[in-house]
N, C-alpha and C positions, 0 to 999 in steps of 0.2 A: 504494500500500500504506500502512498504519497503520504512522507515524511513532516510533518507541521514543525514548525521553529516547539523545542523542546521547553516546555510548560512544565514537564516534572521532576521533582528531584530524583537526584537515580536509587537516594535509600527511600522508595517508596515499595512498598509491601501490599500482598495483594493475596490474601489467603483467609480463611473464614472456618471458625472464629476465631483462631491462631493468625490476630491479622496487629502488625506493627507499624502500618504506615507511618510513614511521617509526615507530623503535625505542624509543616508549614511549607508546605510543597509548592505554593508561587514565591519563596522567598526569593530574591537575587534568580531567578530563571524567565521572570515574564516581564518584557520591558513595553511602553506601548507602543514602538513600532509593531510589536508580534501582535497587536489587539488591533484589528481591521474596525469600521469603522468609528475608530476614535476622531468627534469632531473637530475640525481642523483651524475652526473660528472663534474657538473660545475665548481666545483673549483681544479679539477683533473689534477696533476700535468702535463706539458706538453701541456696546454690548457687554452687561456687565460681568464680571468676572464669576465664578459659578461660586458659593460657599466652601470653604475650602474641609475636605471633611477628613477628621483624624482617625486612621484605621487603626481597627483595633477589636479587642473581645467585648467590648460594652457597645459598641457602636451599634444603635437599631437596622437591625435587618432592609427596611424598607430605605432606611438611607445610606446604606452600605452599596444597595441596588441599585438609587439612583445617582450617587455617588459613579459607580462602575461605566455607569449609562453616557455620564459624561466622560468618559474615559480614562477616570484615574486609575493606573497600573499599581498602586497601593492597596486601593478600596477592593480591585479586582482580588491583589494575591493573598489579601484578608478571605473573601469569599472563599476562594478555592484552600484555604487552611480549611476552612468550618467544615467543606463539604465534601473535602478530596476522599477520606476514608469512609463516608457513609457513600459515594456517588460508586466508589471501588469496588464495595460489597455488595454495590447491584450489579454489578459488569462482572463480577465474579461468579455470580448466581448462575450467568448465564454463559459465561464461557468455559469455566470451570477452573481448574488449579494452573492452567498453562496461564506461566509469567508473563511472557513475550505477549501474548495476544491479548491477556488484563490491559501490560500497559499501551500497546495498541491503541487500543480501543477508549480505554481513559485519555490518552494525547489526542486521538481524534474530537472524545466528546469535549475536553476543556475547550478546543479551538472551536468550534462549532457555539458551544456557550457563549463567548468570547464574541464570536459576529454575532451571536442572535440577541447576546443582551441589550440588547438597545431596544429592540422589539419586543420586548419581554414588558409585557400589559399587568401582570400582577393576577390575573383573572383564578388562575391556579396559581399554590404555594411553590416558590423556587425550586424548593426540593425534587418535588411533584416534575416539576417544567425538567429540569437536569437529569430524572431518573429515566424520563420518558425518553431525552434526546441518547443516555448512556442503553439503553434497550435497540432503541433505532439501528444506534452503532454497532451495539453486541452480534444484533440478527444478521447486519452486512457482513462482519467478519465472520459468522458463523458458514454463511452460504459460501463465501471462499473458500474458508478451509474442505466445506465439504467433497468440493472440487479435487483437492490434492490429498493423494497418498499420503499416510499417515503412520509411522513404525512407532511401535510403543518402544519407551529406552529399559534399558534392564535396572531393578530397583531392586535396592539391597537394605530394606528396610528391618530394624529391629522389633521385636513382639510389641516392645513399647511403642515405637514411632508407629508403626504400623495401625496397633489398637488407637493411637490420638489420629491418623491418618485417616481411618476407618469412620470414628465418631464425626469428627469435619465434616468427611462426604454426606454425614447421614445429616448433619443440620444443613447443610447446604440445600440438601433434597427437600427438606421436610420446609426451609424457608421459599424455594422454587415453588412448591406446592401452593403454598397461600397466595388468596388474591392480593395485589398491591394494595388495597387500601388496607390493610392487615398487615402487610408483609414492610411497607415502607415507616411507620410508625413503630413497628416493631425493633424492626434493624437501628433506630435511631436511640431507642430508648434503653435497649441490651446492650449494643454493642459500641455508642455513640454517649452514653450516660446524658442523654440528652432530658431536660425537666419537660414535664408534660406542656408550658407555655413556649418552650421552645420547640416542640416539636410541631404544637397548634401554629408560629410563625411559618415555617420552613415548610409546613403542609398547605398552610392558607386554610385552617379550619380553626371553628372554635374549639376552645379547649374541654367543654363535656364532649362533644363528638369525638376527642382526641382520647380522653378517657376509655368510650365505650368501645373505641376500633380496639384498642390497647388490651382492655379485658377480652373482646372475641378473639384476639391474634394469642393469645398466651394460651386461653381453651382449644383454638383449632390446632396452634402449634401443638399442643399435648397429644391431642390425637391423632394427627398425621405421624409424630413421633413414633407413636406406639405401634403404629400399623408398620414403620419402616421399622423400628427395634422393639419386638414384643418381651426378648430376652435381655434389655438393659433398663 
């Protein structure tokens, strides 16, 4: 696939739930030449200068957005700190343990965010908007790969590694199973330690609706579980 100017750190991690991302992956790597339409009049005479906004872990979400909107490469590499490892765990779901083709596919979807944030209406929560474009991108690379031959490598895994390798695959399966409005609330809340009003921002719902996805996702998780490991 066509290479996008590199958005990620290289110690970014892409593995569930055994997943270590790193927690600032626009730092020093996304300048805004790499952020396509960044406007080019902002500081154009006759036109006042945009508020200038301090990135950061307190900064409101919706100003963080429209912060990015106007092109700032700060507000942007804040964003993609918050979102880089819950956006990784859906593109994981769907391509599976292969690194190369996780990080694929996350460089493809940050770049893709990156043009569309401008156009990005609020209508659905960010999260929501970024999971859908990280699924898009998943499906494309999945239809490629199914094109080419594929040799499994030889694995020399220990009882240990093996049995935590084992259990992985089975949440992986058992979070694949759930519908997204279950599955993306979930992911954010387990694996993300995200509070129930951050995860209402970042959905674009209120937070009882957030509540009750949260309890159906924990019940269906249970028993899709048990149907995959009756014996654990």
């Amino acid at each position: 696939m066509t290479r996008r100017p590199d958005l990620l750190s290289s110690q970014s991690q892409s593995v569930i739930p055994a997943f270590s991302g790193n927690r600032n992956p626009g730092a020093g790597v996304f300048s805004v030449e790499q952020m396509p339409g960044t406007p080019q009049d902002a500081e154009s005479p006759g036109r006042p200068d945009p508020a200038p906004a301090s990135a950061g872990p307190g900064l409101d979400l919706a100003v963080l957005i429209a912060a990015c909107q106007r092109g700032d490469r700060e507000c942007f590499a804040e964003l993609m700190r918050r979102y880089f490892d819950a956006v990784m765990r859906q593109i994981v779901l769907y391509v599976g343990a292969d690194r190369a083709a996780a990080d694929d596919v996350a460089q493809e979807t940050w770049w893709r965010i990156s043009r569309g944030i401008g156009g990005f209406s609020g209508r659905s929560g960010f999260y929501t908007w970024a999971c859908r474009i990280a699924r898009n991108e998943a499906f494309r690379r999945l239809k490629k790969m199914r094109a080419l031959p594929v040799l499994p490598e030889p694995v020399q895994d220990t009882r240990a590694e093996k049995a935590e390798s084992d259990r992985a695959e089975l949440v992986q399966q058992a979070l694949a199973r759930l519908p997204d409005k279950f599955r993306l609330p979930l992911v954010l809340e387990l694996w993300e330690e995200r509070s129930v009003k951050e995860i209402a921002d970042a959905l674009g719902l209120p937070e009882g609706t957030v509540k009750s996805r949260l309890f159906r996702a924990r019940e269906k998780f249970k028993e899709v579980w048990l149907e995959l490991s009756p014996d654990q």
